[in-house]
LUMDODREN-665839 format. One line per field, with one value per atom (N, C-alpha, C): residue number from 1; residue in three letters; atom name; x, y, z. Coordinates in Angstrom, 3 decimals, m for minus. Each point is the difference from the previous one (the first is absolute). Example, Ala and Ser with C-alpha at 12.3 -4.5 7.8 and 13.67 -1.06 7.14 Angstrom:
<pts>
seq <- c(1;1;1;2;2;2)
type <- c(ALA;ALA;ALA;SER;SER;SER)
atom <- c(N;CA;C;N;CA;C)
X <- c(13.190;m0.890;0.900;m0.350;0.820;m0.770)
Y <- c(m5.690;1.190;1.200;1.050;1.190;1.090)
Z <- c(7.800;0.000;0.000;m0.720;0.060;0.730)
</pts>
This chain:
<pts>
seq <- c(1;1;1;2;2;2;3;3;3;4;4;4;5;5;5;6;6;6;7;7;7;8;8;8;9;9;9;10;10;10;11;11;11;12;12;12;13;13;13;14;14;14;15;15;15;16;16;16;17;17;17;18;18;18;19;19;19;20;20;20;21;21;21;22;22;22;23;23;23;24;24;24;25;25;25;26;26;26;27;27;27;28;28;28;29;29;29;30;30;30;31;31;31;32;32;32;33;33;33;34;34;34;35;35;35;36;36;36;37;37;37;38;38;38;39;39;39;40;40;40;41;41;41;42;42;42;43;43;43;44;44;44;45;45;45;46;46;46;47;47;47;48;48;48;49;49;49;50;50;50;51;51;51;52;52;52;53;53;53;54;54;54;55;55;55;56;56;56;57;57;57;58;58;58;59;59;59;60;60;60;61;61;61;62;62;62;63;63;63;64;64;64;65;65;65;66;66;66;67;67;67;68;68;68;69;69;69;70;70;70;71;71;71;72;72;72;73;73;73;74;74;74;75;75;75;76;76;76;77;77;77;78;78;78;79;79;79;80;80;80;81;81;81;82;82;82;83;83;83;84;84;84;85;85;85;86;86;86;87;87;87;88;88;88;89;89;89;90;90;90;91;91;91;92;92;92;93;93;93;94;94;94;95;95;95;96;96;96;97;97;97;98;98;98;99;99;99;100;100;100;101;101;101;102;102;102;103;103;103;104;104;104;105;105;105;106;106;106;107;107;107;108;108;108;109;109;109;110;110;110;111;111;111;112;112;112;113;113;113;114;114;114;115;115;115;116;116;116;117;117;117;118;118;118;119;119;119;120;120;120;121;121;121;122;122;122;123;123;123;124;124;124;125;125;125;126;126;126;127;127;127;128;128;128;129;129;129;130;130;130;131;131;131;132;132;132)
type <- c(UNK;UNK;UNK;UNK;UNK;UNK;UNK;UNK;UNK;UNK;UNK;UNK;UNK;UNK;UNK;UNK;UNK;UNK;UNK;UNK;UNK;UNK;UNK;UNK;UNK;UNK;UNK;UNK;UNK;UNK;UNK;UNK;UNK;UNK;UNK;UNK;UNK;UNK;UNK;UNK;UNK;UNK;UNK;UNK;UNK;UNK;UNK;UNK;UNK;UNK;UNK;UNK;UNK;UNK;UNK;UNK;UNK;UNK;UNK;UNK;UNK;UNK;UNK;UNK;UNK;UNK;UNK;UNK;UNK;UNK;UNK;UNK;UNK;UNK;UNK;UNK;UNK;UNK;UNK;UNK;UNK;UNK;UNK;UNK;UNK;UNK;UNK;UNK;UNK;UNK;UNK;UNK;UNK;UNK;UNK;UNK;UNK;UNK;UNK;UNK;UNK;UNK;UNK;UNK;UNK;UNK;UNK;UNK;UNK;UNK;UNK;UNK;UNK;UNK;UNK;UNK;UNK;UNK;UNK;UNK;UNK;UNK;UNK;UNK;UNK;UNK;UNK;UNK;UNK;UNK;UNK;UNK;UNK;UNK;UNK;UNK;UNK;UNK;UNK;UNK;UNK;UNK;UNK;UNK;UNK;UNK;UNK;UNK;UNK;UNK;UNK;UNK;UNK;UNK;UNK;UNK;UNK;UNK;UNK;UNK;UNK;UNK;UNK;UNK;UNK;UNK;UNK;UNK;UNK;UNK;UNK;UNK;UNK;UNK;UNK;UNK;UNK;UNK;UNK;UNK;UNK;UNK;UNK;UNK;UNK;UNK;UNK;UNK;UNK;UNK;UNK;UNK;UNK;UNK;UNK;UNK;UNK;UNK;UNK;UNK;UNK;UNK;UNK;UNK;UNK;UNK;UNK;UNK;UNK;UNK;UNK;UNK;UNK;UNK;UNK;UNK;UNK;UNK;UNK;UNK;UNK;UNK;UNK;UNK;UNK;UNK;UNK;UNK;UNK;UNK;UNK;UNK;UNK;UNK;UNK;UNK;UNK;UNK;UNK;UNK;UNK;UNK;UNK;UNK;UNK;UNK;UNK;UNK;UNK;UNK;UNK;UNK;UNK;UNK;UNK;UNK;UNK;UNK;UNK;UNK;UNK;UNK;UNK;UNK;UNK;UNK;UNK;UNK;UNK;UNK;UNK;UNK;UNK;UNK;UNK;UNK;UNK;UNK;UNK;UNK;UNK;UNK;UNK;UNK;UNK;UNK;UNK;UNK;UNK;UNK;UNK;UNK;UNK;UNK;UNK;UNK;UNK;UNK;UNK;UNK;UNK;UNK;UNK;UNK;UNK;UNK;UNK;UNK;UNK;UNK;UNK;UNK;UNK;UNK;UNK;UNK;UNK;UNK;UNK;UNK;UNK;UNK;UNK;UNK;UNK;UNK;UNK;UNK;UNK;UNK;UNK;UNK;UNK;UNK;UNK;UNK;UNK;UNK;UNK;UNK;UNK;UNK;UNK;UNK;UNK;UNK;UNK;UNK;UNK;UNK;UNK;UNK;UNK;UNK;UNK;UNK;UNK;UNK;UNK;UNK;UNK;UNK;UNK;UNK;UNK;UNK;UNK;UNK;UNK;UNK;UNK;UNK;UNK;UNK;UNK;UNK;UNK;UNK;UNK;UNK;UNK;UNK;UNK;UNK;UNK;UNK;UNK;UNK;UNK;UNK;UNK;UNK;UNK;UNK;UNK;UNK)
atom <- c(N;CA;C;N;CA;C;N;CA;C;N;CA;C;N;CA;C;N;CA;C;N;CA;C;N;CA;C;N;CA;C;N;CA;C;N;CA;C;N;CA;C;N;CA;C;N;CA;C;N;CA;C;N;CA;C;N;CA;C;N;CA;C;N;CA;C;N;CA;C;N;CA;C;N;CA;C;N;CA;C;N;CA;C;N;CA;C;N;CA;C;N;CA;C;N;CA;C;N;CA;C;N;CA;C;N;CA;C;N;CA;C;N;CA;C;N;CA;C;N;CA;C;N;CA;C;N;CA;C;N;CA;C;N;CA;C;N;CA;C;N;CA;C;N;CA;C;N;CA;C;N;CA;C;N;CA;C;N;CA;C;N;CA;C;N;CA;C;N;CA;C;N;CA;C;N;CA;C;N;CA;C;N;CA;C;N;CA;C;N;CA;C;N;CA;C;N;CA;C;N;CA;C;N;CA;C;N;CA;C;N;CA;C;N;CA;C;N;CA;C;N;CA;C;N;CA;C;N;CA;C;N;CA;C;N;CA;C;N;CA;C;N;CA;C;N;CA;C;N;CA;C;N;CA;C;N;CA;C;N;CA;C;N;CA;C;N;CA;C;N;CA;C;N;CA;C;N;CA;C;N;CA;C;N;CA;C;N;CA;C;N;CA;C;N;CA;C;N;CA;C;N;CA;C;N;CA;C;N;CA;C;N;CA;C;N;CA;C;N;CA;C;N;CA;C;N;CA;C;N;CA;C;N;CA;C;N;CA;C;N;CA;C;N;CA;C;N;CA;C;N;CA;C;N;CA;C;N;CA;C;N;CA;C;N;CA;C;N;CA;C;N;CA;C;N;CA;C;N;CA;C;N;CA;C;N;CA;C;N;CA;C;N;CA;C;N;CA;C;N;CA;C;N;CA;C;N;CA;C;N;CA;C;N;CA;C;N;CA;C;N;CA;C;N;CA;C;N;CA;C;N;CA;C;N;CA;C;N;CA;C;N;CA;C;N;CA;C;N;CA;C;N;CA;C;N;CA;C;N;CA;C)
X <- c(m44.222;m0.863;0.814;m0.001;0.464;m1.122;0.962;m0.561;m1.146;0.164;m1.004;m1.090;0.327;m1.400;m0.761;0.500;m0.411;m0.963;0.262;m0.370;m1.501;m0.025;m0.707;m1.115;0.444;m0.479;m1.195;0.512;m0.605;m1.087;0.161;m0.926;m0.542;m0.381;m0.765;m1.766;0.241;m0.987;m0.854;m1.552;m0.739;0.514;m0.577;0.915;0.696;0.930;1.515;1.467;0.623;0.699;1.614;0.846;1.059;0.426;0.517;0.141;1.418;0.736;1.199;0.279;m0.889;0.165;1.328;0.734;1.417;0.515;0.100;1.122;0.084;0.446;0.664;0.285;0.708;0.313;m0.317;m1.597;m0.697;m1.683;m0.375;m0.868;m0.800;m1.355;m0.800;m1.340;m0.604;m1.619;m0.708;m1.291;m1.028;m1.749;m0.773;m1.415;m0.296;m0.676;m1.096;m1.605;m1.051;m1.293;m0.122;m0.863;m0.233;m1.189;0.798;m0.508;m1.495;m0.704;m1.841;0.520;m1.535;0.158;m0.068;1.603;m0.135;1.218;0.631;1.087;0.917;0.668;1.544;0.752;0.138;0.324;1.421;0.834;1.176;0.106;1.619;m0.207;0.565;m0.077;0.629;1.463;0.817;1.272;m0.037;0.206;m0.109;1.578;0.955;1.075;1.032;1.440;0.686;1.402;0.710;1.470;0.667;1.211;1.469;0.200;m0.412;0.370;1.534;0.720;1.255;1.040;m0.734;0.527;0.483;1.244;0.121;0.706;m0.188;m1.287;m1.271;m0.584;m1.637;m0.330;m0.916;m0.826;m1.234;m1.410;m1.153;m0.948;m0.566;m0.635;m1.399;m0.993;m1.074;m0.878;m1.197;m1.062;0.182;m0.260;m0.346;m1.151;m0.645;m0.577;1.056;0.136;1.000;0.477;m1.205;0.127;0.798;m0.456;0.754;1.084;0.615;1.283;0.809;m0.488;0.979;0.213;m1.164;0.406;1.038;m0.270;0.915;1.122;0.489;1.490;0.479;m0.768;0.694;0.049;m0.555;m0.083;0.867;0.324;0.989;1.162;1.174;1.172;m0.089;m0.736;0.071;m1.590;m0.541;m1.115;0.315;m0.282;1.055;m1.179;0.229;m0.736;0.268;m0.827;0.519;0.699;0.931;1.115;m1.444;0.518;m0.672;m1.414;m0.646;m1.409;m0.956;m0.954;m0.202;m0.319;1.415;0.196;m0.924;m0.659;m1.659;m0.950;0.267;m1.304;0.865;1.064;0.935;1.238;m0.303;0.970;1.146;1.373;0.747;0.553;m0.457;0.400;1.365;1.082;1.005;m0.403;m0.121;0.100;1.186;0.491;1.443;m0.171;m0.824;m0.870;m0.091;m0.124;0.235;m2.044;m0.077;m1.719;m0.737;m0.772;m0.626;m0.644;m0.210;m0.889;m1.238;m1.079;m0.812;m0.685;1.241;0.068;m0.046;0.700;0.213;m1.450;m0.498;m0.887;m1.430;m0.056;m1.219;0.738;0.924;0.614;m0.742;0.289;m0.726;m1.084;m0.952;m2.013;m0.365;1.070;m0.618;0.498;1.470;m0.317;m1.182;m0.168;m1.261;m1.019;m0.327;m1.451;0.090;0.939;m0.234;m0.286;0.683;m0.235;m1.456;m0.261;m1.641;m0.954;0.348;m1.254;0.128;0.650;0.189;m0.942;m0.290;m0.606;m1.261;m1.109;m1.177;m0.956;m1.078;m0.740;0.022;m0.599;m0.356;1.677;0.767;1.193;0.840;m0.313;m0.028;m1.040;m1.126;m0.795;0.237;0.709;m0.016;1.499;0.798;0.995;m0.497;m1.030;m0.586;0.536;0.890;0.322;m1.014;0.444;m0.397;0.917;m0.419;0.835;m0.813;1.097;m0.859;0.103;m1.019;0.502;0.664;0.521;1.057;m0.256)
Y <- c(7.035;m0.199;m0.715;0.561;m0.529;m0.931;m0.614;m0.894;0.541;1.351;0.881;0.017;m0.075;0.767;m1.008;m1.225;m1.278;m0.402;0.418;m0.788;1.481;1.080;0.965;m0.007;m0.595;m0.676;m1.205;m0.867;m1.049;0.113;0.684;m0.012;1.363;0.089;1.190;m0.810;m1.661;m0.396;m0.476;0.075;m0.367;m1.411;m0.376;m1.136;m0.461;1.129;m0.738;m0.068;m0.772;0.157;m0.596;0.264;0.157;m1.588;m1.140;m0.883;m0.914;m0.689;m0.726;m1.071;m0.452;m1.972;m0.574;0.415;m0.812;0.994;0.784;0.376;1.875;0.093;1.722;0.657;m0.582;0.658;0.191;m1.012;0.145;0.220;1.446;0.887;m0.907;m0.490;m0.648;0.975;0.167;0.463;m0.372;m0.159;m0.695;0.652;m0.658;0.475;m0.382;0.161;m0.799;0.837;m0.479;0.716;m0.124;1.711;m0.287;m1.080;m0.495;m0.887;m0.078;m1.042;0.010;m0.672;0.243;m0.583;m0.996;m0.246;m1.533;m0.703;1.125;m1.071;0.799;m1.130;0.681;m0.702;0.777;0.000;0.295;m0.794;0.067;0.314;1.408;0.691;m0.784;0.934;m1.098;0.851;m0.162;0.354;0.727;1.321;0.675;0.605;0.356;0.533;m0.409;0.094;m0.879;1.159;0.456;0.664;m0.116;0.049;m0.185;1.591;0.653;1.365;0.605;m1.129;0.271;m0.261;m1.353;m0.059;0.675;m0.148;1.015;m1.148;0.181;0.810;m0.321;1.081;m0.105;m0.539;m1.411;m0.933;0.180;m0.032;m0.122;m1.565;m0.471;m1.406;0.468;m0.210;0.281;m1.011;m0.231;m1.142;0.360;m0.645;0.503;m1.148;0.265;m0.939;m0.443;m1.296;m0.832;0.342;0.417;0.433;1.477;0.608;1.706;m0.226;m0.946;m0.374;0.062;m0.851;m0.198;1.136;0.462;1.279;1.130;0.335;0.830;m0.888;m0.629;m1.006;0.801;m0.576;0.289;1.567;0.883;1.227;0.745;m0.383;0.812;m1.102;0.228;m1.189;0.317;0.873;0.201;m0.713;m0.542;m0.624;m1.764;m0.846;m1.409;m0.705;m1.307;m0.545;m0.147;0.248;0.664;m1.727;0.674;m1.054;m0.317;m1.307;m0.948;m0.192;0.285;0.063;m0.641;m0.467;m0.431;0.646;0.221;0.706;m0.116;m0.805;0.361;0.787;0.723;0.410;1.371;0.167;1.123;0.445;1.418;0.656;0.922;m0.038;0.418;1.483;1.570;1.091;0.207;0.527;0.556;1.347;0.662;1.489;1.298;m0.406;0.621;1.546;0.467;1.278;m0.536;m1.159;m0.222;m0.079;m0.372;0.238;0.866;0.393;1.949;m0.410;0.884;m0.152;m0.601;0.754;m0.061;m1.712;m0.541;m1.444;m0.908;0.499;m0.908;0.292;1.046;0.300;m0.903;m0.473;m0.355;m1.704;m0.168;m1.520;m0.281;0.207;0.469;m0.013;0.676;m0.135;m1.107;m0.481;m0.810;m1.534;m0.047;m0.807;m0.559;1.253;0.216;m0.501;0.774;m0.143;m1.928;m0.616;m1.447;m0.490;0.127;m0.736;0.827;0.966;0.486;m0.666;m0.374;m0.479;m2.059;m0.291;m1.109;m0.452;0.991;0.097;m0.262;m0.531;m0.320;1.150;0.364;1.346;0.768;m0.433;0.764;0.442;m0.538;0.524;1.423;m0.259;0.917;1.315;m0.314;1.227;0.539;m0.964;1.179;0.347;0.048;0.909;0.922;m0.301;1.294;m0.268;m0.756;m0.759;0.203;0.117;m0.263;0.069;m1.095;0.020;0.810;1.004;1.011;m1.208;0.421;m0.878;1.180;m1.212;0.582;0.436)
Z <- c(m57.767;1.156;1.075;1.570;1.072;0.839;0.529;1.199;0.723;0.498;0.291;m0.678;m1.518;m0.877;m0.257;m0.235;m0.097;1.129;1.420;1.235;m0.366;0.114;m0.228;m1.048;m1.258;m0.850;0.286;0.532;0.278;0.996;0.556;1.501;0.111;m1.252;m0.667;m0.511;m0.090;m0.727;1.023;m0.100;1.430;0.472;1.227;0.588;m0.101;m0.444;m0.196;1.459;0.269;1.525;m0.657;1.071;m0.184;0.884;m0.260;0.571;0.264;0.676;m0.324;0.647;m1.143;0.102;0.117;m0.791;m0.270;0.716;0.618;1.129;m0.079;0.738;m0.411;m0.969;m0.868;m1.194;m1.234;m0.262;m0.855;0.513;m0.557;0.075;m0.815;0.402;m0.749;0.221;m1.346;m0.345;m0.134;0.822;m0.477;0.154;0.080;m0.376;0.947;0.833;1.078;m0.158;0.009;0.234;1.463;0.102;1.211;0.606;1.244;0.851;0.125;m0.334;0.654;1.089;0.826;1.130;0.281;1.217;0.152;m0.769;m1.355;m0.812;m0.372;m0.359;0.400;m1.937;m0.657;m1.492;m0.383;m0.308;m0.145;m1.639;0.151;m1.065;m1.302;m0.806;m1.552;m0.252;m0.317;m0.602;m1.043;m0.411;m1.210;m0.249;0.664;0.131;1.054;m0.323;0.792;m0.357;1.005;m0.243;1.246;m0.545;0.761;0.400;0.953;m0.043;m0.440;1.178;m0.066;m0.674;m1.652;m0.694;m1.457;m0.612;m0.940;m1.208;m1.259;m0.165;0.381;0.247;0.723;m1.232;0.247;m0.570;0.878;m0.870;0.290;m0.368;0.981;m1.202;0.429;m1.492;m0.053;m0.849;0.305;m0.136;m1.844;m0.809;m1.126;m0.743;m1.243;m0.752;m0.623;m0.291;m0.703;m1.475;m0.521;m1.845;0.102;0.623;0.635;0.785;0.658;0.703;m1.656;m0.655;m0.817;m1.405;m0.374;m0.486;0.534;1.431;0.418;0.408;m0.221;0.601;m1.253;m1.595;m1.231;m0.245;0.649;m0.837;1.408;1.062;1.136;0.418;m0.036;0.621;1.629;0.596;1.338;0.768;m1.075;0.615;m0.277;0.911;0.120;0.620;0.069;1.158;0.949;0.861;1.806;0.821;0.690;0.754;1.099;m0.054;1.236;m0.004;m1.270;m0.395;m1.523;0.202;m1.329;m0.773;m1.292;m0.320;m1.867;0.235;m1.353;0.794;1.692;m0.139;1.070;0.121;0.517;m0.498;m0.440;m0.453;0.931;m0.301;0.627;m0.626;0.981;m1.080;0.793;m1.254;0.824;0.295;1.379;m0.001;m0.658;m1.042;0.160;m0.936;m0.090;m0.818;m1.738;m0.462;m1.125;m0.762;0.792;0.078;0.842;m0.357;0.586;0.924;0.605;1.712;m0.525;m1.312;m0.361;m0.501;m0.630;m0.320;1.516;0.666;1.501;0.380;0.297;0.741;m0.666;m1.745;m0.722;0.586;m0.107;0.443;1.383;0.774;1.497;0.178;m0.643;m0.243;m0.512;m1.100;m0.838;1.505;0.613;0.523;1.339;0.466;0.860;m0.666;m1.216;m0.477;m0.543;m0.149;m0.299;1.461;0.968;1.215;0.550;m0.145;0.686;m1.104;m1.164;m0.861;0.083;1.085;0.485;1.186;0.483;1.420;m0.366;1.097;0.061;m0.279;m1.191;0.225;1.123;0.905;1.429;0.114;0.520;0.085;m0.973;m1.488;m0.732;0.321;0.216;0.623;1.107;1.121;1.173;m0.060;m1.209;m0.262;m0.920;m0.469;m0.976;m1.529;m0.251;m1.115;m1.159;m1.267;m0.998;m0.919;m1.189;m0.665;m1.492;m0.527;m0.932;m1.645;m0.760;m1.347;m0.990;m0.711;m1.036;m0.601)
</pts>
């Protein structure tokens, strides 16, 4: 998966926007609901990449107990640089893990930061979370 598929990826999920806090060169993802009237809702962080870095590294929100399963069962999943790293995982992009795995990495980090959000906020993204 490229820089491309990743950014395509991400901003595939409802209120999701393309943002860059720390500067140019890191592509940040996040959630925002849309706006009621009158307020102005700042988004949450779900995804973070270096486009132009190689190897392409991805950092993604994770649950802490599932951070650490996949650290042990992939050497390309780490804890993400410059982040707290019990609750963000760092993927290497380098084809060693399938689009299919990146892409469930990706929902799952969305779906932790949208099931963070206030109900109403979860509803007017249409949100739900399905049970297991």
């Amino acid at each position: 998966m490229d820089a491309d598929a990743v950014r395509e990826l991400c901003l595939s999920f409802p209120g999701s926007y393309e943002d860059y806090p720390f500067g140019p060169e890191v592509a940040v993802y996040k959630v925002r609901p849309p706006a009621s009237a009158g307020s102005a809702v700042e988004g949450k962080m779900f995804a973070a990449i270096q486009p132009e870095q190689r190897p392409l590294s991805l950092s993604l929100k994770c649950d802490p107990a599932l951070a650490v399963q996949l650290r042990a069962a992939h050497p390309e999943i780490t804890g993400a640089y410059h982040m707290n790293k019990k609750h963000w995982n760092g993927v290497r992009l380098d084809g060693e893990l399938g689009a299919d795995a990146v892409r469930d990495m990706v929902e799952d980090s969305y779906d932790l930061v949208v099931a963070s959000l206030p109900k109403g906020q979860r509803d007017a993204l249409g949100w739900s979370r399905l049970a297991p």
